[in-house]
PALUMDO-681308 format. One record per residue (C-alpha): residue number from 1; x, y, z. Coordinates in steps of 0.25 Angstrom, whole numbers. Layout:
<nodes>
- pos|X|Y|Z
- NUM|X|Y|Z
...
</nodes>
This chain:
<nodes>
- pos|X|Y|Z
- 1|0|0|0
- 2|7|13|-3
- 3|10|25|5
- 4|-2|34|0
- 5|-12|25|2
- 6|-10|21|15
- 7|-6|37|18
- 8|-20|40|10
- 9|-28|28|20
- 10|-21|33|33
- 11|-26|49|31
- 12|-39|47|23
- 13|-47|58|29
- 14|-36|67|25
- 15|-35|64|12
- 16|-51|65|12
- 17|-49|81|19
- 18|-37|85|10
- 19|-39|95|0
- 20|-26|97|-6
- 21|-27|86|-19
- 22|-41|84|-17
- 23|-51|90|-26
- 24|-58|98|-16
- 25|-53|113|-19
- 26|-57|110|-33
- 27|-71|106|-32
- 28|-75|115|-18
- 29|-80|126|-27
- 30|-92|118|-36
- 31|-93|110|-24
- 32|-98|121|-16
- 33|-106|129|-28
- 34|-115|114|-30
- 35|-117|114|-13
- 36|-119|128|-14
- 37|-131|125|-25
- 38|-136|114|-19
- 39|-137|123|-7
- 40|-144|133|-13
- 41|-153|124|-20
- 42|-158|120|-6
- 43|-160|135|-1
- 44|-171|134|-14
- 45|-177|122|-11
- 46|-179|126|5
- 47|-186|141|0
- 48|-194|132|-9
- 49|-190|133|-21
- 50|-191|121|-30
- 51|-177|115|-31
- 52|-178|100|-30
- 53|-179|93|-44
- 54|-174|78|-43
- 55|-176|76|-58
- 56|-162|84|-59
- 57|-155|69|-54
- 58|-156|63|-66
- 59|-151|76|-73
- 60|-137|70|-74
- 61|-134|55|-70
- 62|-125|51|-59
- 63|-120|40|-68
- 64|-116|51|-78
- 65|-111|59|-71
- 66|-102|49|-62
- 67|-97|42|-75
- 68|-92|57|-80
- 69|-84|59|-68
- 70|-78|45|-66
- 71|-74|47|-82
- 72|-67|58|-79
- 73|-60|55|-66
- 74|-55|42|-73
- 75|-51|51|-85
- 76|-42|59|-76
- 77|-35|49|-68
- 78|-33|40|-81
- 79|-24|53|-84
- 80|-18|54|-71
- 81|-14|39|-71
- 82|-9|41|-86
- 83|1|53|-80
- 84|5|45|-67
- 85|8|32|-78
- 86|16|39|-88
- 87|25|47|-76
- 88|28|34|-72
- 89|32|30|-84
- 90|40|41|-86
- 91|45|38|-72
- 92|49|24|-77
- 93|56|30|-91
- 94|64|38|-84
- 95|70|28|-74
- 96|73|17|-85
- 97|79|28|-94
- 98|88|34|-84
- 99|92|21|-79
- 100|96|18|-93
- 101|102|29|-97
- 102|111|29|-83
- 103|114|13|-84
- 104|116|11|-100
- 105|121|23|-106
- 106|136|20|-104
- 107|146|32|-99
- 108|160|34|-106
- 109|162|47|-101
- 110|159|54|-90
- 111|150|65|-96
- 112|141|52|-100
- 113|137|50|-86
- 114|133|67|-83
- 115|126|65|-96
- 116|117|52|-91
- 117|115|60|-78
- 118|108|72|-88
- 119|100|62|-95
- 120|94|56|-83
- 121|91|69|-77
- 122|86|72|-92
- 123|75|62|-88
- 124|69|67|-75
- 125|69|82|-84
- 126|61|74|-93
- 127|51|70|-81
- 128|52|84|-75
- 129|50|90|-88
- 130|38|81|-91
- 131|31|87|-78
- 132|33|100|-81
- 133|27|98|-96
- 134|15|91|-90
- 135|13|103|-81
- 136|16|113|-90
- 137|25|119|-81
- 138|39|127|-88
- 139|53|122|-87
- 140|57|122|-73
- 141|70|122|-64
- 142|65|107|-61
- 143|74|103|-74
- 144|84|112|-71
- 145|92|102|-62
- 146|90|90|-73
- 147|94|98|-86
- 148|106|104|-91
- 149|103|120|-91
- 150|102|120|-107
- 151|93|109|-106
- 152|84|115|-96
- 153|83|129|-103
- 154|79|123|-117
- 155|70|114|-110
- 156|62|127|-107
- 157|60|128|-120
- 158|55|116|-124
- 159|39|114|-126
- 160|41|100|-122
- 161|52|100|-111
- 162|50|83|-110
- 163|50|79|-123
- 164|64|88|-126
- 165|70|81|-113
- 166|68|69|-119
- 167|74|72|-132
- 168|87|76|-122
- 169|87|61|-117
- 170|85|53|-131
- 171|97|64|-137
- 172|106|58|-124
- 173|101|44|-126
- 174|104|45|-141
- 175|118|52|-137
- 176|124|42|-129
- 177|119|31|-139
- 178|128|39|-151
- 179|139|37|-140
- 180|138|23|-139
- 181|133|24|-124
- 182|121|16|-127
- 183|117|4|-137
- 184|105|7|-146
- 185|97|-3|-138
- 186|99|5|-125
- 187|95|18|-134
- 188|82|12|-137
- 189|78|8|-123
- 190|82|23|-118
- 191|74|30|-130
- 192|61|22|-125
- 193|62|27|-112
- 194|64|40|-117
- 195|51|38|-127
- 196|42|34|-113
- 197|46|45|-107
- 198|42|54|-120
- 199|30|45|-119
- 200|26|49|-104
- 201|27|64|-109
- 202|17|62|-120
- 203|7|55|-113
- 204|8|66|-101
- 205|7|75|-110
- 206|-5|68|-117
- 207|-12|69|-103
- 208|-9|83|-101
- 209|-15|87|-115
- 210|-27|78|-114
- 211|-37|85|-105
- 212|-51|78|-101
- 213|-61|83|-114
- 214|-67|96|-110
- 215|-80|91|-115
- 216|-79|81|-104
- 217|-75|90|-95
- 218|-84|101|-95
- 219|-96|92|-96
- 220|-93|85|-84
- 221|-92|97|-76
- 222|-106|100|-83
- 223|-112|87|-77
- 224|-105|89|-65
- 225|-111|103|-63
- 226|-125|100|-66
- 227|-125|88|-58
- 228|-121|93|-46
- 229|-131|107|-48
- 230|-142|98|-48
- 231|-138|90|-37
- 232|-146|100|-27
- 233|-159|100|-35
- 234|-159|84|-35
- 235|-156|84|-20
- 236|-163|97|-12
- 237|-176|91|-9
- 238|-167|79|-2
- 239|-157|85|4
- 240|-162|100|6
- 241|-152|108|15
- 242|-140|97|12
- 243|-141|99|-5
- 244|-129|107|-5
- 245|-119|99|3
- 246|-125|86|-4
- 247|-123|93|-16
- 248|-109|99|-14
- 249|-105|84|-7
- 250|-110|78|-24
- 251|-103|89|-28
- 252|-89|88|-21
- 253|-90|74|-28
- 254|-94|74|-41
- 255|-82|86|-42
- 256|-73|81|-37
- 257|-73|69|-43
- 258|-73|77|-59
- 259|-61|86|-50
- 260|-52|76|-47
- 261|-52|71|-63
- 262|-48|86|-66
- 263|-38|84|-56
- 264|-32|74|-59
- 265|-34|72|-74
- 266|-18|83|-77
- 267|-9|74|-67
- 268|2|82|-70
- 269|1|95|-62
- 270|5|99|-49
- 271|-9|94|-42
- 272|-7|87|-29
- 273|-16|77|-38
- 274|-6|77|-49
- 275|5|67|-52
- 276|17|69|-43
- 277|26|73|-55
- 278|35|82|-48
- 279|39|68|-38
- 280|41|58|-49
- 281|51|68|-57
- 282|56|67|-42
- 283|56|53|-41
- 284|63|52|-54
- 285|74|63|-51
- 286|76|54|-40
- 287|77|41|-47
- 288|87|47|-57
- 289|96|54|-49
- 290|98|39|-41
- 291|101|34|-55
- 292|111|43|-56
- 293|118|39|-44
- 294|122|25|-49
- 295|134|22|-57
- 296|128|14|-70
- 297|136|3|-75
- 298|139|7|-89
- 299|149|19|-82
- 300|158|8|-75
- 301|158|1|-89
- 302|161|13|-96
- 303|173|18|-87
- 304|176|3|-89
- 305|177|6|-104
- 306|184|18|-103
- 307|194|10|-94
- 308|195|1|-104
- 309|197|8|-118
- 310|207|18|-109
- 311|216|5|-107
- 312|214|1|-123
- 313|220|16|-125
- 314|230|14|-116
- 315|233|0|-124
- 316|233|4|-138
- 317|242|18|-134
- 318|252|7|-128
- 319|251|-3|-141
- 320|254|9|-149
- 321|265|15|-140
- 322|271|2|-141
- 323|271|0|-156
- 324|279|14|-159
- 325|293|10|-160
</nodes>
């Protein structure tokens, strides 16, 4: 059982009472405006005005109504499970190209190690950068610590800061494969990596371009609007005095039910409903910088080949010392 759900058993009434992450401040208004009406509508019927008309509760069917708004809170949290999925498939790309370009790529010279260090910080920019797209949030000091100052200055510039990152990493990989650090096999495994990643922009970006059809929208707040004006006509000769809390009560539900899919259907802001963005690029910084901290194998062999074609030198300047008469 995980942390949260046990945290979330052991203080349930205060999750019920909180308001920060809940959908309460959103919805207060209209809630208050329908009990206020219903209110109102029980203030007529008292004076004796002819208010109750029951024939109104089969103006708009429950059924309806109900199938609406489970329609559109499913639609919404199909697209914040598509966001959550795709960051972890990000997440996933990242660690397996990083660990590849750290362990395969092979090191010669000393600059080759400095320059696997920039392309693994090259990735997490890639994350980072990502977030920033999705938010439509400007170039920030966040990136200053993983680019190279000419990197980051013409990475302001760019309309799609993602997708010129990942152009920087396939140039590096194709790079160390003209230099022989890589086989061609190894390239290919390292260029699909970098092709998920480039997927998991476009399908965030597919999200974030794709809003609920207005139509639907605006039509369901209609329904919504109707319903719940009615309410107090259907319940006054019932309930008389109690209409408006009963009907701010139907209220708070029905609206906040329609709220949370509108909160929850763009996962990529800074809502406290939101994806945690800001922690996984964290987490990955994190990962990578312990990558980072290991001595990969293919630096021992290479300081091994070094040692060894410095012998051969030594060998054929001897041979050739030898032949002069």
């Amino acid at each position: 059982m995980s942390l949260n759900r046990v945290s979330e058993r052991l203080y349930w009434f205060r999750y019920a009472l909180q308001l920060r992450g809940s959908v309460i401040p959103a919805i207060l208004p209209r809630t208050i405006v329908c009990g206020g009406f219903g209110a109102l509508i029980s203030i007529l019927y008292y004076a004796g005005v002819p208010v109750s008309m029951p024939v109104l509760a089969s103006l708009i069917p429950n059924i309806v109504l109900g199938l609406m708004l489970v329609f559109r809170t499913n639609t919404a949290y199909e697209r914040f499970w598509e966001g959550r999925r795709l960051w972890g498939n990000l997440n996933n790309a990242i660690r397996n190209l990083a660990r590849q370009i750290w362990v395969v790529i092979l090191e010669k010279k000393p600059r080759d190690r400095q320059e696997k260090a920039a392309a693994l910080r090259l990735l997490v920019a890639f994350a980072v950068a990502l977030k920033l797209h999705l938010r439509q949030e400007p170039i920030s000091d966040e990136l200053k610590a993983l680019l190279s100052p000419s990197r980051f200055f013409t990475l302001k510039e760019m309309l799609n800061p993602p997708l010129e990152i990942a152009f920087w990493v396939g140039d590096y990989l194709q790079l160390q494969y003209r230099r022989d650090r890589l086989n061609i096999y190894q390239l290919n495994a390292m260029q699909e990596l970098l092709n998920q990643m480039v997927d998991v922009l476009g399908g965030c970006e597919r999200i974030l371009k794709t809003p609920i059809p207005l139509a639907y929208a605006i039509h369901l707040k209609q329904l919504l609007l109707i319903y719940c004006l009615t309410l107090p006509f259907q319940f006054v000769d019932d309930l008389s005095v109690w209409t408006g809390p009963i009907v701010a009560l139907v209220s708070f539900t029905l609206f906040g039910i329609e709220e949370i899919g509108i909160e929850i259907e763009n996962p990529f802001g800074r809502d406290p409903n939101d994806l945690p963005l800001d922690a996984i690029c964290a987490t990955m910084l994190h990962n990578i910088e312990d990558l980072m901290t290991l001595t990969p194998s293919t630096a021992v062999a290479s300081e091994e080949i070094e040692e060894i074609e410095r012998h051969r030198e030594l060998l054929s300047r001897s041979e050739e010392s030898s032949e002069i008469p």
